[in-house]
C-alpha positions as CSV (number, residue, x, y, z in Angstrom):
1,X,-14.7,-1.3,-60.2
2,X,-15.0,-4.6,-59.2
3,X,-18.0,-3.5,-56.9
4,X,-20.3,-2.0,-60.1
5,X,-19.6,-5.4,-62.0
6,X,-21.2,-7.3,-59.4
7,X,-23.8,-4.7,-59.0
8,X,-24.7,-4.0,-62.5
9,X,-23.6,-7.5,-64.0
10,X,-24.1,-10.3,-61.7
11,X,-27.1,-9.0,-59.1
12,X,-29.9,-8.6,-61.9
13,X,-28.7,-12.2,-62.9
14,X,-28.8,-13.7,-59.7
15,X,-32.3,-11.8,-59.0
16,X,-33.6,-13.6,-62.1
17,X,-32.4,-16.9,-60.8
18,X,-34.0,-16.6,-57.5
19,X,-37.0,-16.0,-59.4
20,X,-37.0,-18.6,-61.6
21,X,-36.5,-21.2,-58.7
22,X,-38.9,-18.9,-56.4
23,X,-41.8,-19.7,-59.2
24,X,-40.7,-23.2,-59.8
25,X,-41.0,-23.8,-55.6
26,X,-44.2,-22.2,-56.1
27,X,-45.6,-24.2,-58.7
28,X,-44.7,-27.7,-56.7
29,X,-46.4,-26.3,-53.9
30,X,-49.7,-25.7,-55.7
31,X,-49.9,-29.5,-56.6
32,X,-53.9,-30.6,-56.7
33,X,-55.1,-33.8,-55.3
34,X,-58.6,-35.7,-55.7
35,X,-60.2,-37.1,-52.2
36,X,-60.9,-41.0,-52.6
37,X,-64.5,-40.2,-53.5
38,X,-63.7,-37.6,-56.0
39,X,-61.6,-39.9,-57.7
40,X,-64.0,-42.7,-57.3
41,X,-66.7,-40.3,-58.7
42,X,-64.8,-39.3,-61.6
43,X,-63.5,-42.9,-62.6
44,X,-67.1,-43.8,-62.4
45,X,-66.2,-46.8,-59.4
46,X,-66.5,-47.9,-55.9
47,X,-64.5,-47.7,-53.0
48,X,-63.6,-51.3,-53.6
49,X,-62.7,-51.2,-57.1
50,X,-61.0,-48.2,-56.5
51,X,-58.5,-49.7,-53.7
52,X,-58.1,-52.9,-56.7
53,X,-56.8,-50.8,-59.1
54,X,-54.0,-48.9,-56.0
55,X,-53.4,-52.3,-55.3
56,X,-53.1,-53.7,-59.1
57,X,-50.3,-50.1,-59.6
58,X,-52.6,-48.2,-61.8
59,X,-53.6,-45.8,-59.5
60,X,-51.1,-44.2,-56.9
61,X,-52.4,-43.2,-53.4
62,X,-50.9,-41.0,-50.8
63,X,-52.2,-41.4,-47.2
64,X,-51.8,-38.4,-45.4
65,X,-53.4,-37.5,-42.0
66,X,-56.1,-40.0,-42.0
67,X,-57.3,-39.4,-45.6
68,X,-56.6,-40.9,-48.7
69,X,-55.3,-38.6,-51.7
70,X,-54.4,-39.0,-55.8
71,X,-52.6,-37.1,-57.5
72,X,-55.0,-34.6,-59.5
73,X,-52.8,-34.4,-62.7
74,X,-51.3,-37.9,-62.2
75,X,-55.0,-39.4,-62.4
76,X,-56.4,-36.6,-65.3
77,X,-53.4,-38.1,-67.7
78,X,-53.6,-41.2,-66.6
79,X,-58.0,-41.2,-67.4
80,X,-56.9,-39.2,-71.1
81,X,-54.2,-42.0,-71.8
82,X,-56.6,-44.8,-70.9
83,X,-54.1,-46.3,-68.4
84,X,-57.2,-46.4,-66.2
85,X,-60.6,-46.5,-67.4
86,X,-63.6,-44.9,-66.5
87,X,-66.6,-47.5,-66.0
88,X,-69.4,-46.9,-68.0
89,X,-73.0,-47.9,-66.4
């Protein structure tokens, strides 16, 4: 008794769980990151402005095997929020 209970209660629940926290793994995993010259390219700046504004906190880097990353989502918000401006020539 106690056997079909777990079986037909408990396992589809647990299943759903492991999926839930299976997609949400996923998801992290999938994170997108601009190269220093795409996100200079898309902010409109140079290399030297761009290294300014990591320096000034508006812009977090991640160094990781030699190259220098942002945060794809982290800089799209932060370009639609006008936390960091794109220069206009």
């Amino acid at each position: 008794m106690i056997r079909g209970f777990v079986k037909n209660i408990l396992k589809p629940i647990i299943a759903e769980a492991i999926a839930e926290v299976g997609a949400e793994v996923a998801q992290r995993s999938e994170k997108r990151y601009y190269t220093r010259e795409e996100a200079c390219h898309k902010l409109k700046i140079g290399t030297t402005t761009f290294y300014r504004l990591a320096k000034k906190g508006k812009i977090t880097i991640l160094k990781l095997e030699g190259k220098t990353l942002v945060d794809a989502d982290e800089l799209d918000e932060a370009i639609e929020t006008k936390a960091v401006f794109r220069y206009q020539h």
